[in-house]
Each structure stands twice: as structure tokens, then as C-alpha cells.
N, C-alpha and C positions, 0 to 999 in steps of 0.2 A: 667486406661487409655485406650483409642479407640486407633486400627492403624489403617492407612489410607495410601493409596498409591498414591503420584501424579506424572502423568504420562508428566504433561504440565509444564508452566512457574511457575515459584514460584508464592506462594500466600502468602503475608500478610493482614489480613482481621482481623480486630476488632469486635470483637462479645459480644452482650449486654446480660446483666444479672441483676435482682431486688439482689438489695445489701440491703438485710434486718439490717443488724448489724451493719453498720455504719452512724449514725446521719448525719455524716456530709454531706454526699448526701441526697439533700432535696427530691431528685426524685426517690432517691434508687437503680439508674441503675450506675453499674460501667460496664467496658470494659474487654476482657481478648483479647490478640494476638494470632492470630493464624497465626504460619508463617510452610507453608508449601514446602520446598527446592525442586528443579526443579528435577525434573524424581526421589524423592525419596521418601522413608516411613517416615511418619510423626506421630507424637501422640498425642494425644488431653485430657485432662483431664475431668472427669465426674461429679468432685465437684469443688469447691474453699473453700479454708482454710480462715476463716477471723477473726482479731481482736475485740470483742465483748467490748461493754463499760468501762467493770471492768477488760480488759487487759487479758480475756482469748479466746481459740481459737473456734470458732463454724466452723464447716464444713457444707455447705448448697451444694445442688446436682446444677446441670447446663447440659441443654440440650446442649451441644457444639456439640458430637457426630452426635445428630442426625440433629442439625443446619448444620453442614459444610456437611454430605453427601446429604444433600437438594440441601445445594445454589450451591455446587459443583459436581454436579451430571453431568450437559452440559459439563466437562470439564474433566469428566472422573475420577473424584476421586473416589476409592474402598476403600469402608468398609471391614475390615479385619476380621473375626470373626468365628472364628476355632468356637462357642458356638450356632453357628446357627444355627435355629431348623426349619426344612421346608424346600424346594425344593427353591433353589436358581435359580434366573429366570435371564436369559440371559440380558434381557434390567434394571434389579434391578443392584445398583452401588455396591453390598457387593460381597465378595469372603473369602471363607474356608481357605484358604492358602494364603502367599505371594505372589508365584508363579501364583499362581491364577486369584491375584488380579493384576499383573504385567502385563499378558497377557489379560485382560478383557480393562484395564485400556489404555494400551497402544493402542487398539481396539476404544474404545470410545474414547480418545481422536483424533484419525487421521479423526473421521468420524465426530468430531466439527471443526477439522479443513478445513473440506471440506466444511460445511457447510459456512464457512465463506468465503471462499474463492469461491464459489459459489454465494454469496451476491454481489462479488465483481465483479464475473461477470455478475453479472445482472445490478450493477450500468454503469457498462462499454459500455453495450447493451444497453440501455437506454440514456446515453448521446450520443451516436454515431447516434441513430436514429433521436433524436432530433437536429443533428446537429449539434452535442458540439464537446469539445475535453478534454479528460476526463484528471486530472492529475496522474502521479503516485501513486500507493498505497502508503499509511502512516498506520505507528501503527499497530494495528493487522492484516488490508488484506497485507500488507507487509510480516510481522514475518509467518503469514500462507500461503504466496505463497513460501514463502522461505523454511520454514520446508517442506514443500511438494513437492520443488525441481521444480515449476513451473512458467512460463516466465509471466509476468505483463502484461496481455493482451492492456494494458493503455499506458505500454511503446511501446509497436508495434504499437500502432496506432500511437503514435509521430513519430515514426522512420520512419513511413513509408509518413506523412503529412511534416515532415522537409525534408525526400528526394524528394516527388514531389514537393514541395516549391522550394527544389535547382535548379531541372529541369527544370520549371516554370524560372526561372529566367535567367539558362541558354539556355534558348532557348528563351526570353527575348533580351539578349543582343547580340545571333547569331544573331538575324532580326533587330536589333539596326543597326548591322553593317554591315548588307544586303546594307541596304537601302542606309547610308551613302557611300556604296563602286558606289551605282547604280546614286546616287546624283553627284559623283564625275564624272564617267562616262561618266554621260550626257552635266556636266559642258564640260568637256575636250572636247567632240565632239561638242559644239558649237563654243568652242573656235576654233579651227581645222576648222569648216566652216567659219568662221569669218576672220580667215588669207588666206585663201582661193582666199575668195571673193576681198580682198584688193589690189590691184597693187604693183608691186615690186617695188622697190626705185628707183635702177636704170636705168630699164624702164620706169619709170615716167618722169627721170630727161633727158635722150636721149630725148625723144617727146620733152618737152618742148624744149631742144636746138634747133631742127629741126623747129620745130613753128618760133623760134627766127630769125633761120636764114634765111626763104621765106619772111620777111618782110623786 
């Protein structure tokens, strides 16, 4: 068995294999699981046991080992292998100890998550130049703004486009009611000229008596 150390989210990853001793894959490829538990040591097996025709066992070897430290290399998983021969290389995914492979591991992975999170602000820069409005991270520019304890630069831009919006609006409906107070205003002081200008009742109604009674 390989150990292998993962420093990230779990992995279940199905990995293929020529299944020589069973007929009944036309194709010969069967699958084996590989489920790798979130921040822990995992093992991998370097053969499969398989049922042969006549009901006995043949063991066939299987690259699993060196398949998962390939695919999962960007994400920080260490090769464990106290049997390795040669100078162990900083940017290589194996480590001599667990210990080793914990701190190597847990190294490579913060610097995939940067890079992702990195992507994410480059998508963000890009819509905002273009004149978009970008929406909240989802899935993994999320999970890695989050592990990294860093603010959604997507969500500040909404925050800050809904607060001038409010502004916008409130200062909207302050000159709404500018206007209608300045409306009213002007109303009122025509009316006020208009009574004004009018004769009082009754002063109206004296003259005429007066009129009445020289005739």
C-alpha cells in the first residue's frame, strides 16, 4: 500500500485499470475508488486481487500510487515514502515522513488555493472593467475565499452599487419634493395675488347703494 497525505477537501475519484481476468468486461477496464478523507492520510493499494475463470485468485499490479500523486499533485497531496532514494525536491509532491508530508502538503495546498482565488479576482476585474456586475463567488472561488478568511471582492462591489443605488434614489425623491413644495409655493402666491386684486364684498355692496341712491 502507498500513503498519501491530503491536505484539502476530500477526494473520491475513480480510477481506471485493464481488468485482464474477467471475461465479462468486454473492454477490460474495471474502476477502483479512491476516497481520500479531508486534511487526512490515505492509502492506496499497488495491486488488485481478482477472481480468474476457474474461481481462483490472480493478483495483477495497478499504477494507482503513481496515478493519484500526478492528478493530485495541484492540490497538494504527498507521497509518503520513508524508501526514497534521491534528493527530495521542494516543488516534487513526496515526503520521507508524515510529518513531512503534513507540512509540505499543507504548503502546497494554501498556494492552490491562492491561485484560485486569484482567478477569481481576475474574473471580478474584468467584469467591472467591462461594465458588468459580477455575481458572488460559487463552489470553489467561494470554499477558497472562505479557507483563506478573505472578503468576495464581488460582494463589495454589490454593496457598494446597492448603496449608491439607495443614494440615487434618495436624493431622487428629496428633488421630487423640492419641486412639488416649490409648485405649491408659487400656487399659493398667485392665489394671494388674485384675492388681492379682487374688491371686498362689502365695499362693493356700499358703492352700489350709493349709485342707488343719486338716482
Amino acid at each position: 500500500m502507498a500513503r498519501f497525505y491530503n491536505p484539502g477537501q476530500r477526494i473520491q475519484e475513480k480510477l481506471p485499470y485493464n481488468n485482464l481476468n474477467d471475461p465479462r468486461e468486454v473492454c477490460n477496464i474495471s474502476y477502483h475508488l479512491i476516497n481520500a478523507p479531508e486534511k487526512d492520510f490515505f492509502e492506496v493499494p499497488e495491486s488488485v486481487t481478482l477472481l480468474t475463470v476457474d474461481g481462483s485468485e490472480a493478483e495483477i499490479r495497478a499504477d494507482f500510487p503513481r496515478e493519484v500523486k500526478r492528478l493530485f499533485a495541484h492540490r497538494g497531496v504527498v507521497l509518503v515514502n520513508p524508501r526514497f532514494k534521491g534528493e527530495v525536491l521542494e516543488t516534487d509532491n513526496i515526503a520521507l515522513t508524515d510529518a513531512e508530508a503534513k507540512v509540505k502538503g499543507d504548503a502546497m495546498y494554501h498556494e492552490h488555493l491562492r491561485a484560485i482565488v486569484d482567478d477569481w479576482f481576475t474574473i471580478v476585474d474584468r467584469a467591472k472593467a467591462a461594465g458588468g456586475r459580477p455575481r458572488p463567488a460559487q463552489g470553489l472561488h467561494k470554499y477558497a475565499l472562505k479557507a483563506l478568511n478573505l472578503q468576495d471582492p464581488a460582494d463589495t462591489i454589490d454593496t457598494l452599487l446597492t448603496a449608491q443605488a439607495g443614494q440615487v434614489s434618495s436624493d431622487a425623491v428629496q428633488a421630487q419634493l423640492a419641486a412639488q413644495n416649490a409648485t405649491i409655493s408659487k400656487l399659493e402666491g398667485m392665489i394671494a395675488a388674485l384675492l388681492a386684486q379682487k374688491p371686498d364684498a362689502t365695499t362693493q355692496a356700499a358703492t352700489t347703494n350709493n349709485a342707488n341712491k343719486g338716482k
